[in-house]
PyMOL commands that place a pseudoatom at each C-alpha (Angstrom):
pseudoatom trace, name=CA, resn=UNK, resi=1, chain=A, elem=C, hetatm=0, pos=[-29.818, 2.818, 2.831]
pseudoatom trace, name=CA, resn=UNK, resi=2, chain=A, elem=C, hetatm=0, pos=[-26.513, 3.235, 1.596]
pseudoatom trace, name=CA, resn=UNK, resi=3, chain=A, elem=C, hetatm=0, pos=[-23.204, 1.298, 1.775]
pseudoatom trace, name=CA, resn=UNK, resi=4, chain=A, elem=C, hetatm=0, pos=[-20.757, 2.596, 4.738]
pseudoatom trace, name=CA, resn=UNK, resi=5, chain=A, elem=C, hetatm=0, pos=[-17.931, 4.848, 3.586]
pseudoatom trace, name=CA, resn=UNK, resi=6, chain=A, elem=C, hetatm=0, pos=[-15.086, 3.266, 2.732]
pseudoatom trace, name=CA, resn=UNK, resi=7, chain=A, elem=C, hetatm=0, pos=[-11.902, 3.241, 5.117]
pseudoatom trace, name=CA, resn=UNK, resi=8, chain=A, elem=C, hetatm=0, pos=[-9.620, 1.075, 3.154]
pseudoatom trace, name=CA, resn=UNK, resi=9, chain=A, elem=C, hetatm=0, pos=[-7.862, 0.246, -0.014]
pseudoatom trace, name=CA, resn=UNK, resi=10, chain=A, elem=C, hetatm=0, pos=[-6.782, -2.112, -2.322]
pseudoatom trace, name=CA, resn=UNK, resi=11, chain=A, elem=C, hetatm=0, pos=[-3.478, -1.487, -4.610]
pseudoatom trace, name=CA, resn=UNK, resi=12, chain=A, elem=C, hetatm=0, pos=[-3.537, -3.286, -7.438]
pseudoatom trace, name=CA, resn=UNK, resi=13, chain=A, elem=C, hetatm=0, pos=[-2.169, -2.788, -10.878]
pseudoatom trace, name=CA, resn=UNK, resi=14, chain=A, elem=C, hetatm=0, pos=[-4.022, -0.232, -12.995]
pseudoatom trace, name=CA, resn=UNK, resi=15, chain=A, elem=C, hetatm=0, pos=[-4.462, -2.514, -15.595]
pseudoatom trace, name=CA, resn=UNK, resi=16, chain=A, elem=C, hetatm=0, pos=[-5.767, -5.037, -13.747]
pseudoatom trace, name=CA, resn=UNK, resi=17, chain=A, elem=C, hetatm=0, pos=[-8.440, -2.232, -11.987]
pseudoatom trace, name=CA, resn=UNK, resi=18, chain=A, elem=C, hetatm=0, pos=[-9.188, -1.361, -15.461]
pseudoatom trace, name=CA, resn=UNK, resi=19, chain=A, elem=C, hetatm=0, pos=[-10.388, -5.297, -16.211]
pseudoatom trace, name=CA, resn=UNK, resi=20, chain=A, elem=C, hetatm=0, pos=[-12.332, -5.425, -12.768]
pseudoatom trace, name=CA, resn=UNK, resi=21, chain=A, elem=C, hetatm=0, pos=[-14.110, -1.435, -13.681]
pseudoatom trace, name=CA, resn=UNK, resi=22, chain=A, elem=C, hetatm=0, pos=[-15.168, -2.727, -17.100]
pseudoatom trace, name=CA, resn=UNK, resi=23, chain=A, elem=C, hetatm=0, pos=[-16.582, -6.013, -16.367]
pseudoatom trace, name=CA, resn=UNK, resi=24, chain=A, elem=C, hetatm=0, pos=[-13.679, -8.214, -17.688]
pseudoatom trace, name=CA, resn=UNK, resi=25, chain=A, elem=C, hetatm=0, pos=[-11.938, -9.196, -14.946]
pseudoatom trace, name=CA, resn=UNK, resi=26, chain=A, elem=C, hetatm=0, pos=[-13.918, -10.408, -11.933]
pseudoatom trace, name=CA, resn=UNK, resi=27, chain=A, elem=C, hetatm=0, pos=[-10.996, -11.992, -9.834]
pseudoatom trace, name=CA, resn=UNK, resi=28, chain=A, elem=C, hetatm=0, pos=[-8.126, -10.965, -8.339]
pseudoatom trace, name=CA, resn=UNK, resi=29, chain=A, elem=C, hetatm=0, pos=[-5.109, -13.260, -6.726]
pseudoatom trace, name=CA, resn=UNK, resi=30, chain=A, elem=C, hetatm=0, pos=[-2.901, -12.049, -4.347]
pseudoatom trace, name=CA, resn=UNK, resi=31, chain=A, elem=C, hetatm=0, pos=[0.224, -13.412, -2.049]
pseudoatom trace, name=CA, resn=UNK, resi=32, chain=A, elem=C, hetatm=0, pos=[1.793, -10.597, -0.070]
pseudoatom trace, name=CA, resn=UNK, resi=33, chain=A, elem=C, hetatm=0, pos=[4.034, -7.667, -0.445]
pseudoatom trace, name=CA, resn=UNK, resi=34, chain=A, elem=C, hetatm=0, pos=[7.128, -7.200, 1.777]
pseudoatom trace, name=CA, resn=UNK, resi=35, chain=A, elem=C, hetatm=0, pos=[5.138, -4.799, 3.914]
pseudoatom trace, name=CA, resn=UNK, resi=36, chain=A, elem=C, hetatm=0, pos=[2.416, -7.180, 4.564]
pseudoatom trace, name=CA, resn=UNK, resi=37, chain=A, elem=C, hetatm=0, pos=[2.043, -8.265, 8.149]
pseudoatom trace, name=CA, resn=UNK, resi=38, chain=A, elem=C, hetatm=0, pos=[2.752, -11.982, 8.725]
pseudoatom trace, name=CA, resn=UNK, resi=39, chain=A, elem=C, hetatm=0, pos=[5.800, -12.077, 7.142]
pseudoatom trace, name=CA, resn=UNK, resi=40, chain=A, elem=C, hetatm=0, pos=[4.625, -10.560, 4.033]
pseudoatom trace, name=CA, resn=UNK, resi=41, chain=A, elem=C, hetatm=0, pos=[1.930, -12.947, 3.732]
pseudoatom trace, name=CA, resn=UNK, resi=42, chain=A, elem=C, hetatm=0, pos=[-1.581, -11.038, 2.870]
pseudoatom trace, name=CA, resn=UNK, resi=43, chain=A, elem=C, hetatm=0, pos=[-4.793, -11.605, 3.939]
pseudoatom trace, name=CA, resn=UNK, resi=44, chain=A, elem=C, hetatm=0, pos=[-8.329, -10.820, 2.974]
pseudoatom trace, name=CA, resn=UNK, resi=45, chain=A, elem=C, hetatm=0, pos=[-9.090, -9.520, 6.017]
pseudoatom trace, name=CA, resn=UNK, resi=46, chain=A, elem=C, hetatm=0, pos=[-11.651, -6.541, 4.405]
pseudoatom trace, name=CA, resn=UNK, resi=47, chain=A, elem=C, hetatm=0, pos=[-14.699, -7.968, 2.857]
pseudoatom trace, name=CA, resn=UNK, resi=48, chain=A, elem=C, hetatm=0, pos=[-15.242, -4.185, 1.501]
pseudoatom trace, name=CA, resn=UNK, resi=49, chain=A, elem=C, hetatm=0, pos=[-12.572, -1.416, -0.074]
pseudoatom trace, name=CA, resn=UNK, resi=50, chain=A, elem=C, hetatm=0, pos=[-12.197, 1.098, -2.635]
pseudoatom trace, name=CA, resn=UNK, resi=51, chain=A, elem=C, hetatm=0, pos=[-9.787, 0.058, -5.865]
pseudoatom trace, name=CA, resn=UNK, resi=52, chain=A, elem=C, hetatm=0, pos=[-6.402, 2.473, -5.898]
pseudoatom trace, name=CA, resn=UNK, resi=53, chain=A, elem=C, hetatm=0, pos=[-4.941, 1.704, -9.098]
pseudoatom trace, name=CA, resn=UNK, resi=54, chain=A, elem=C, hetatm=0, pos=[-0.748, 1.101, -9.389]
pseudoatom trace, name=CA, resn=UNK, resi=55, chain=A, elem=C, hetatm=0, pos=[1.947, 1.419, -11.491]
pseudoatom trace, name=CA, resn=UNK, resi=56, chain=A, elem=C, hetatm=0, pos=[4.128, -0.442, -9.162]
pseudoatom trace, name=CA, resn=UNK, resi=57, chain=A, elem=C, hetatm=0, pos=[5.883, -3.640, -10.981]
pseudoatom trace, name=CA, resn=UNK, resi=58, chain=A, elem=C, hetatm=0, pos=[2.652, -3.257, -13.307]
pseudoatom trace, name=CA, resn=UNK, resi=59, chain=A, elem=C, hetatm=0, pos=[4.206, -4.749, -17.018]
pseudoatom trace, name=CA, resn=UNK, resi=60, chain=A, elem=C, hetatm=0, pos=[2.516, -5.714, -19.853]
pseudoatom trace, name=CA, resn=UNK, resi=61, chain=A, elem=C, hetatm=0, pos=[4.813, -8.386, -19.907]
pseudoatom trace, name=CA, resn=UNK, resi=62, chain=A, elem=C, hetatm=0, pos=[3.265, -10.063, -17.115]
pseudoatom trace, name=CA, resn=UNK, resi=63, chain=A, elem=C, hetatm=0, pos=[-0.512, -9.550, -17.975]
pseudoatom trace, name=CA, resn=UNK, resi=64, chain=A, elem=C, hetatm=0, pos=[-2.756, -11.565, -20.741]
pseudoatom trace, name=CA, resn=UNK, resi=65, chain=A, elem=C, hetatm=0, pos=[-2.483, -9.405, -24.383]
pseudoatom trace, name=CA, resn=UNK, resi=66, chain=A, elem=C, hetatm=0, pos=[-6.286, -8.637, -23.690]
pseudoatom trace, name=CA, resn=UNK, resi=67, chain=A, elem=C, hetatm=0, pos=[-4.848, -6.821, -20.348]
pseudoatom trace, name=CA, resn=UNK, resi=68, chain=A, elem=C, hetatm=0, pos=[-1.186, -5.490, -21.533]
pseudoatom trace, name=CA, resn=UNK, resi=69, chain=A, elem=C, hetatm=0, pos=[-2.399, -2.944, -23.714]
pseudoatom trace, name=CA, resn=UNK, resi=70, chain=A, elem=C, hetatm=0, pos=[-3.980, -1.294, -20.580]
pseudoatom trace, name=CA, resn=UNK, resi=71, chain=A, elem=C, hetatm=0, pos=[-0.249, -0.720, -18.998]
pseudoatom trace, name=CA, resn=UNK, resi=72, chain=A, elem=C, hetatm=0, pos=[-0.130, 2.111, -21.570]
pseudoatom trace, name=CA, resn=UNK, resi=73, chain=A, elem=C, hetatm=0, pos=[-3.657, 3.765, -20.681]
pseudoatom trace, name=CA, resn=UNK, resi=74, chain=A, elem=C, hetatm=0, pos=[-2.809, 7.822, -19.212]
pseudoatom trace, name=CA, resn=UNK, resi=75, chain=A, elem=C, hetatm=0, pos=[-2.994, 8.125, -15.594]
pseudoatom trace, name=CA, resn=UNK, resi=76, chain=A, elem=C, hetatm=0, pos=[-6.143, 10.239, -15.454]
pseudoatom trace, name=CA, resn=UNK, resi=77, chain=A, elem=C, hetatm=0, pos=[-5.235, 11.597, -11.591]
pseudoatom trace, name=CA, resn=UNK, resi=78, chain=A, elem=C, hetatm=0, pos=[-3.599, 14.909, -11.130]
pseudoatom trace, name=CA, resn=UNK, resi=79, chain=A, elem=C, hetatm=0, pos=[-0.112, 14.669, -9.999]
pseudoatom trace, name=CA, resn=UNK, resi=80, chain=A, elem=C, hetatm=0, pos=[0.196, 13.431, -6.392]
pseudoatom trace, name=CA, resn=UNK, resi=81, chain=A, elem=C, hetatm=0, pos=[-3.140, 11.663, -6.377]
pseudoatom trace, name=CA, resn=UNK, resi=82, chain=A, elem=C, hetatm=0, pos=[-5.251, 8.479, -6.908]
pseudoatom trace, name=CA, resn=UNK, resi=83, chain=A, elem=C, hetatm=0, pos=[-8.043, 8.534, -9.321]
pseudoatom trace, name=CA, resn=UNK, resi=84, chain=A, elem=C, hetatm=0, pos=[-10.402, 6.058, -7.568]
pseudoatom trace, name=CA, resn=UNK, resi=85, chain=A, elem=C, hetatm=0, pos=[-13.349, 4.768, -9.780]
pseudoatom trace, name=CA, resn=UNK, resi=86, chain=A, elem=C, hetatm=0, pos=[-14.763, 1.963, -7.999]
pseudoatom trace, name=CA, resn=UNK, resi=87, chain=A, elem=C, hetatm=0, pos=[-14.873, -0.580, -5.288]
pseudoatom trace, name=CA, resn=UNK, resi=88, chain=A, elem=C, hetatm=0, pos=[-15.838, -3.935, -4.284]
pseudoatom trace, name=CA, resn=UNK, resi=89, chain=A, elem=C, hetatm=0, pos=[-16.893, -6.658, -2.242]
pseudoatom trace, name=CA, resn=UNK, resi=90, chain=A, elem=C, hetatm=0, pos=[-15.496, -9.856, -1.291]
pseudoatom trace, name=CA, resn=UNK, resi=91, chain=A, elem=C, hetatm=0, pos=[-17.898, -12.438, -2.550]
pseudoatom trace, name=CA, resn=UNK, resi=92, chain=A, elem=C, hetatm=0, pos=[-15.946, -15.081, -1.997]
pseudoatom trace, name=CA, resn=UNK, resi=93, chain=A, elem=C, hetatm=0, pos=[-11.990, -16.052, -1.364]
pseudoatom trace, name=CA, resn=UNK, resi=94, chain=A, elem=C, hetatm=0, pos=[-9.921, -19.560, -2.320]
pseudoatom trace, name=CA, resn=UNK, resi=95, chain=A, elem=C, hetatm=0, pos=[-6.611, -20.455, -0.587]
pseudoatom trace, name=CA, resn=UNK, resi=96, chain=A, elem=C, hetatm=0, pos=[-5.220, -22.464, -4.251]
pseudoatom trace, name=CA, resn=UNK, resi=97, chain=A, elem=C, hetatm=0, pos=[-3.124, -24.709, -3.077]
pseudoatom trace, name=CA, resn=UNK, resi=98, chain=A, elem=C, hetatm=0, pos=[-3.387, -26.463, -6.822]
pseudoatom trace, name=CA, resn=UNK, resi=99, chain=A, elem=C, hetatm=0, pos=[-1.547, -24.577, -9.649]
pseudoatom trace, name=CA, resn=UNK, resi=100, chain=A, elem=C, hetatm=0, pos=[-3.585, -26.428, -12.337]
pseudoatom trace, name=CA, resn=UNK, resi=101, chain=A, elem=C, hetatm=0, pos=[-6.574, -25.012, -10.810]
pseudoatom trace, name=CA, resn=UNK, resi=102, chain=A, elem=C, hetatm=0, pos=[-5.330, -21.115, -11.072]
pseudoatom trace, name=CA, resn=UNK, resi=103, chain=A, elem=C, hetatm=0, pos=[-4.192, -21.674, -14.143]
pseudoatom trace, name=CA, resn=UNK, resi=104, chain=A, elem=C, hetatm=0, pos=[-7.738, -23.406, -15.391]
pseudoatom trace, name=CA, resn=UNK, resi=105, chain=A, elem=C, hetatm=0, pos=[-9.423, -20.113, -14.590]
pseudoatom trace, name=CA, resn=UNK, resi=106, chain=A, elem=C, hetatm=0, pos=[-8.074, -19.163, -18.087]
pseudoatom trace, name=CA, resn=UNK, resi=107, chain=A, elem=C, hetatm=0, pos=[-8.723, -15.251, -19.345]
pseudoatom trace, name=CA, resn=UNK, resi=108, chain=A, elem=C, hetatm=0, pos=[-10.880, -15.171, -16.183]
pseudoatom trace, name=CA, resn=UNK, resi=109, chain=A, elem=C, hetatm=0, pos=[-7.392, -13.767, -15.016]
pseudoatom trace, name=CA, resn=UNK, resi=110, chain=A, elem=C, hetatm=0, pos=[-5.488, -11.128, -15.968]
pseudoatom trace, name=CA, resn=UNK, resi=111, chain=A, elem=C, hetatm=0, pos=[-2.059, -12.293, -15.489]
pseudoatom trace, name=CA, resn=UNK, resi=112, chain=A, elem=C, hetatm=0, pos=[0.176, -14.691, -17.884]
pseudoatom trace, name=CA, resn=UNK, resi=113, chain=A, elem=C, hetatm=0, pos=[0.887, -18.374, -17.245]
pseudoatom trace, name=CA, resn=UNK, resi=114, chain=A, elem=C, hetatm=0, pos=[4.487, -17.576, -16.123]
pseudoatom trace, name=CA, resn=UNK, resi=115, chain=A, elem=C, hetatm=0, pos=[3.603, -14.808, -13.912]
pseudoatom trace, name=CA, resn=UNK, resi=116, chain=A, elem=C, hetatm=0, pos=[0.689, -17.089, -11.785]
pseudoatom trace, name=CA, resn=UNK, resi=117, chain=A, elem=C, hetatm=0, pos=[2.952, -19.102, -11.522]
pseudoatom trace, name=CA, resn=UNK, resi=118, chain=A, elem=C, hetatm=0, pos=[5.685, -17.005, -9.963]
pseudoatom trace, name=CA, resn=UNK, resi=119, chain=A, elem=C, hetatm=0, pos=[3.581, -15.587, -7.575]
pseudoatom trace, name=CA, resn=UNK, resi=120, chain=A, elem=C, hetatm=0, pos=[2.222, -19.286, -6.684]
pseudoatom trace, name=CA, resn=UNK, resi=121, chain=A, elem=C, hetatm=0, pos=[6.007, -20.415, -5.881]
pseudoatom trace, name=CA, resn=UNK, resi=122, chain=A, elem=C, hetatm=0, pos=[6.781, -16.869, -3.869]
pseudoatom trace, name=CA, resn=UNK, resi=123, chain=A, elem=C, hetatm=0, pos=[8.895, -17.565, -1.115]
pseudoatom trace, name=CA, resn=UNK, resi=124, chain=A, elem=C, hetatm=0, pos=[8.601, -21.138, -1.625]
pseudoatom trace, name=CA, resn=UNK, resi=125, chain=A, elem=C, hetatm=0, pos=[5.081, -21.459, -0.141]
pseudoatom trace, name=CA, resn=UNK, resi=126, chain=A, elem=C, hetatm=0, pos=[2.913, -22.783, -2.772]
pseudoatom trace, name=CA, resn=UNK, resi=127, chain=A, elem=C, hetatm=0, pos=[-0.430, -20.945, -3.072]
pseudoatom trace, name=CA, resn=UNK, resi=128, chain=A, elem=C, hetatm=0, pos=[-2.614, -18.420, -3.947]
pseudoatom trace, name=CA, resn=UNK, resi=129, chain=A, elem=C, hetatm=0, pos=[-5.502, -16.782, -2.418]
pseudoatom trace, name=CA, resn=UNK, resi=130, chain=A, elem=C, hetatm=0, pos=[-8.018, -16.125, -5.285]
pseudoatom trace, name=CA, resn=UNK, resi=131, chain=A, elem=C, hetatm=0, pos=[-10.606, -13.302, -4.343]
pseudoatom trace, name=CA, resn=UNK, resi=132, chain=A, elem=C, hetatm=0, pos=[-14.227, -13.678, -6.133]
pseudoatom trace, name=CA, resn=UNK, resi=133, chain=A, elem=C, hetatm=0, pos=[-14.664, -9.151, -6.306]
pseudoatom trace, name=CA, resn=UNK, resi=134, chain=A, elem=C, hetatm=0, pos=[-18.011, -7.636, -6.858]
pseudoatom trace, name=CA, resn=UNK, resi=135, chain=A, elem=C, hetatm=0, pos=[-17.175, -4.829, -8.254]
pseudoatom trace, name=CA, resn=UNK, resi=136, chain=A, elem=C, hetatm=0, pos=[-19.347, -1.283, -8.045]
pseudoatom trace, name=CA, resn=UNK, resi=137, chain=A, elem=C, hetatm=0, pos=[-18.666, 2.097, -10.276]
pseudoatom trace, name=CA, resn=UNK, resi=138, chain=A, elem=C, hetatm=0, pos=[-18.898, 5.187, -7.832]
pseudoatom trace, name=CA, resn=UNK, resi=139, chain=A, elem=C, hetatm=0, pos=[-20.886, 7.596, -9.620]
pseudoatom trace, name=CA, resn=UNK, resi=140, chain=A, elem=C, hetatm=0, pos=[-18.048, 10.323, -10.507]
pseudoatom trace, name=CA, resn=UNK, resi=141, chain=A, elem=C, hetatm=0, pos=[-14.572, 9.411, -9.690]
pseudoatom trace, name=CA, resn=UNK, resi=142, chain=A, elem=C, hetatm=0, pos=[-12.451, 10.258, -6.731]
pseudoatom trace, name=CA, resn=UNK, resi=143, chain=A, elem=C, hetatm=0, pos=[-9.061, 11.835, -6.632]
pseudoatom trace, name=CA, resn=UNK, resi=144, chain=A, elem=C, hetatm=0, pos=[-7.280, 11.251, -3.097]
pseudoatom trace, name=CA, resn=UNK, resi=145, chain=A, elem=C, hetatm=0, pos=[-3.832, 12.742, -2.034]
pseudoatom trace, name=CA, resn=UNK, resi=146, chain=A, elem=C, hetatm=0, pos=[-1.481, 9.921, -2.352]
pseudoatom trace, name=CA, resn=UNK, resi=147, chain=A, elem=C, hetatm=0, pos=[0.372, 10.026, 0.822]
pseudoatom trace, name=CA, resn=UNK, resi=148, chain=A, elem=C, hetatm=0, pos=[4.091, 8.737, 1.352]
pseudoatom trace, name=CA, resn=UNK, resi=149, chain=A, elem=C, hetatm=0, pos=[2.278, 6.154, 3.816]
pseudoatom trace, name=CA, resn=UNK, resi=150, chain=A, elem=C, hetatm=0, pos=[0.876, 4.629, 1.032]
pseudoatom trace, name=CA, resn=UNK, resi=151, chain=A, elem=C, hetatm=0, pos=[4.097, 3.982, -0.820]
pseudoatom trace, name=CA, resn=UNK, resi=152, chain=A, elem=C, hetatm=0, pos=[5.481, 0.653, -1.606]
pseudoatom trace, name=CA, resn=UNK, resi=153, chain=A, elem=C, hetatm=0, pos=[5.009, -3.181, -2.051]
pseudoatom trace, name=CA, resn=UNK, resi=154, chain=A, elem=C, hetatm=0, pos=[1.834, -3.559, 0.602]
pseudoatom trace, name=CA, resn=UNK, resi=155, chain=A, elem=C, hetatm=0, pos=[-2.258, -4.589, -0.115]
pseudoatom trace, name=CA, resn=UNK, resi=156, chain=A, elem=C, hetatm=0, pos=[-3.983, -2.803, 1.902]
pseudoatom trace, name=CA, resn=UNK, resi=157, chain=A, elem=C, hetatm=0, pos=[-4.053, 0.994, 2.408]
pseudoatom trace, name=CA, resn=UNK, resi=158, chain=A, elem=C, hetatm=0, pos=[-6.197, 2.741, 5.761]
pseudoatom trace, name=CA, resn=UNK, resi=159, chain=A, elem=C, hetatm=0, pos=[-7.311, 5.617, 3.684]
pseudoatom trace, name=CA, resn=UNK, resi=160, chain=A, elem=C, hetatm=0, pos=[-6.953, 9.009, 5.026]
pseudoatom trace, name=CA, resn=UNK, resi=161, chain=A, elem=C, hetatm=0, pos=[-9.392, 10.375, 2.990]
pseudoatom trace, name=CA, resn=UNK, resi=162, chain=A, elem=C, hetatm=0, pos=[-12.435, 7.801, 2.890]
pseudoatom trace, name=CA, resn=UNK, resi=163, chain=A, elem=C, hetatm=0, pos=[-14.206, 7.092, 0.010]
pseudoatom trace, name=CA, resn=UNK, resi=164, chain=A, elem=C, hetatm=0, pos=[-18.143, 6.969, -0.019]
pseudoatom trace, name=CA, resn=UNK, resi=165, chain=A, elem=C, hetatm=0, pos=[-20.153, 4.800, -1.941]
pseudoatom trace, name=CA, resn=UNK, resi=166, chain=A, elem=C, hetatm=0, pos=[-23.364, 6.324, -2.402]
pseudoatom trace, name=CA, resn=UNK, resi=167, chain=A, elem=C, hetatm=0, pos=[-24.948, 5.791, -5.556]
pseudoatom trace, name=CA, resn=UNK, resi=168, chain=A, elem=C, hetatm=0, pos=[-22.742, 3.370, -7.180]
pseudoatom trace, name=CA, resn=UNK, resi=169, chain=A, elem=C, hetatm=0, pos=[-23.541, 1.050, -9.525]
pseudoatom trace, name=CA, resn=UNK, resi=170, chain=A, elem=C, hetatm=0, pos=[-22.474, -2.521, -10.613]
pseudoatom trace, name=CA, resn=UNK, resi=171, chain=A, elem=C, hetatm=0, pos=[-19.783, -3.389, -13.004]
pseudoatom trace, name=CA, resn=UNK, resi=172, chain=A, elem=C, hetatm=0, pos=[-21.891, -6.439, -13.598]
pseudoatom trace, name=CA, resn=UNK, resi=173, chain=A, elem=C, hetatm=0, pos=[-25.456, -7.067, -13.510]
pseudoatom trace, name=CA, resn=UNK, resi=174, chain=A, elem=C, hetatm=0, pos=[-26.457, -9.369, -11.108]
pseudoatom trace, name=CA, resn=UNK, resi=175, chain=A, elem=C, hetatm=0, pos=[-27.251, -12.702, -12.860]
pseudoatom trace, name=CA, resn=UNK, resi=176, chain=A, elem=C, hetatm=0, pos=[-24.144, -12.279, -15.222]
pseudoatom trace, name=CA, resn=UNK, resi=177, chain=A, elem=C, hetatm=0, pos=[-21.672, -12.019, -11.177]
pseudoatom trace, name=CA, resn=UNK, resi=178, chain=A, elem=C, hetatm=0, pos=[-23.447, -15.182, -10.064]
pseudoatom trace, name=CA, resn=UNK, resi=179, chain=A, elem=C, hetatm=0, pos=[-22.911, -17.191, -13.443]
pseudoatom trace, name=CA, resn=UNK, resi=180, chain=A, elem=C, hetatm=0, pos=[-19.498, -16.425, -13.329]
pseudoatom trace, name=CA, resn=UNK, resi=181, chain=A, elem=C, hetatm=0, pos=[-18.910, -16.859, -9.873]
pseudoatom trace, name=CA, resn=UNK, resi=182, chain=A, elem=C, hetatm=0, pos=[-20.607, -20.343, -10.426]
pseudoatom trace, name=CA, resn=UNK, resi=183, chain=A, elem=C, hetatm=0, pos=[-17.970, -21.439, -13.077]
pseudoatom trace, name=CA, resn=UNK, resi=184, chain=A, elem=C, hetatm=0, pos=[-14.924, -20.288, -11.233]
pseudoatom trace, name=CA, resn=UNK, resi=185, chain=A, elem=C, hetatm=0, pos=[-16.445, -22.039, -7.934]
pseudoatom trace, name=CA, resn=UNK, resi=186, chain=A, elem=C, hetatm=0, pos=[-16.466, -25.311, -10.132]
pseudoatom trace, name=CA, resn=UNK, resi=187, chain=A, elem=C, hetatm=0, pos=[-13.041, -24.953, -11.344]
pseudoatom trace, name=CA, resn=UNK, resi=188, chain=A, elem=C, hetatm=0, pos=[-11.734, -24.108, -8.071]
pseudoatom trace, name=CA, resn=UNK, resi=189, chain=A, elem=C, hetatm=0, pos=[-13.957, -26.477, -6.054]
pseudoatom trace, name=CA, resn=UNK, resi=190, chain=A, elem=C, hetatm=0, pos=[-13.805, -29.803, -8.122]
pseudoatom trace, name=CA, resn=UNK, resi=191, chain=A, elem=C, hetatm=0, pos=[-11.482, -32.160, -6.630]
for i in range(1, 191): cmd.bond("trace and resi %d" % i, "trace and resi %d" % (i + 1))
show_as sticks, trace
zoom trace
């Protein structure tokens, strides 16, 4: 049986979809753009959604040096569209409430000290939601018109042009997800 087509996306930066493609980044934090409903607040309300890479904000400034070189990778997609490569599923999701804790996770994130921290203090609401991602490699990539509608500061993205999953493969075998999801679960779960 295969996975349901894909209705939805994540933006995130390019870089950081690069890290979660290849294996190196399994985590992703998020707080809200402006266009995010609840006051620009997000929400992981899809457990499932195709990766749209961004240049929006993205700078290596703000990423880890093992990320920032990744800012200056070519945009592969034709002009006017998203290259999508993979997609994911929520395995598991953290509201941080503890900075220390986000900041623990170490290079199991692809952002700096400063910039975690920025986003933890956004809008003076301290938090983060930290999303666990299994990640999955569709098995040729995907170029989708990228549509005014999709423009700006916002998470999610209805996609207009679904995205099916057929035949994808893991960015990370198995046993090597769980052990990882096992020692960010202890860092984020020990009181």
């Amino acid at each position: 049986m295969s996975p349901a087509i894909l209705a939805v996306g994540l933006q995130e930066w390019a870089a950081c979809c690069q890290g979660l493609g290849d294996g190196r980044l399994a985590l992703a934090v998020r707080k809200g753009g402006i266009h995010e409903h609840q006051g620009g607040l997000f929400a992981p309300e899809h457990e499932r959604f195709a990766l749209l890479p961004t240049r929006l904000h993205q700078d290596a400034r703000r990423l880890r040096p093992a990320y920032a070189g990744d800012v200056a990778a070519p945009d592969d997609a034709p002009p006017g569209m998203i290259r999508v490569t993979a997609w994911t599923e929520v395995a598991r999701v953290w509201k941080a409430t503890d900075l220390g804790r986000v900041l623990a996770l170490g290079d199991e994130l692809a952002w700096t000290e400063a910039e975690l921290t920025t986003r933890f203090r956004y809008r003076d609401q301290p938090f983060l939601y930290v999303l666990a991602l299994r990640v999955w490699h569709l098995p040729a990539p995907r170029d989708i018109p990228d549509l005014p509608a999709y423009a700006g500061c916002r998470s999610w993205i209805p996609l207009r042009d679904q995205v099916d999953p057929a035949g994808s493969v893991p960015a990370l075998a198995d046993a090597d997800f769980a052990a990882r999801l096992a020692r960010i679960a202890h860092t984020l779960d020990t009181p």
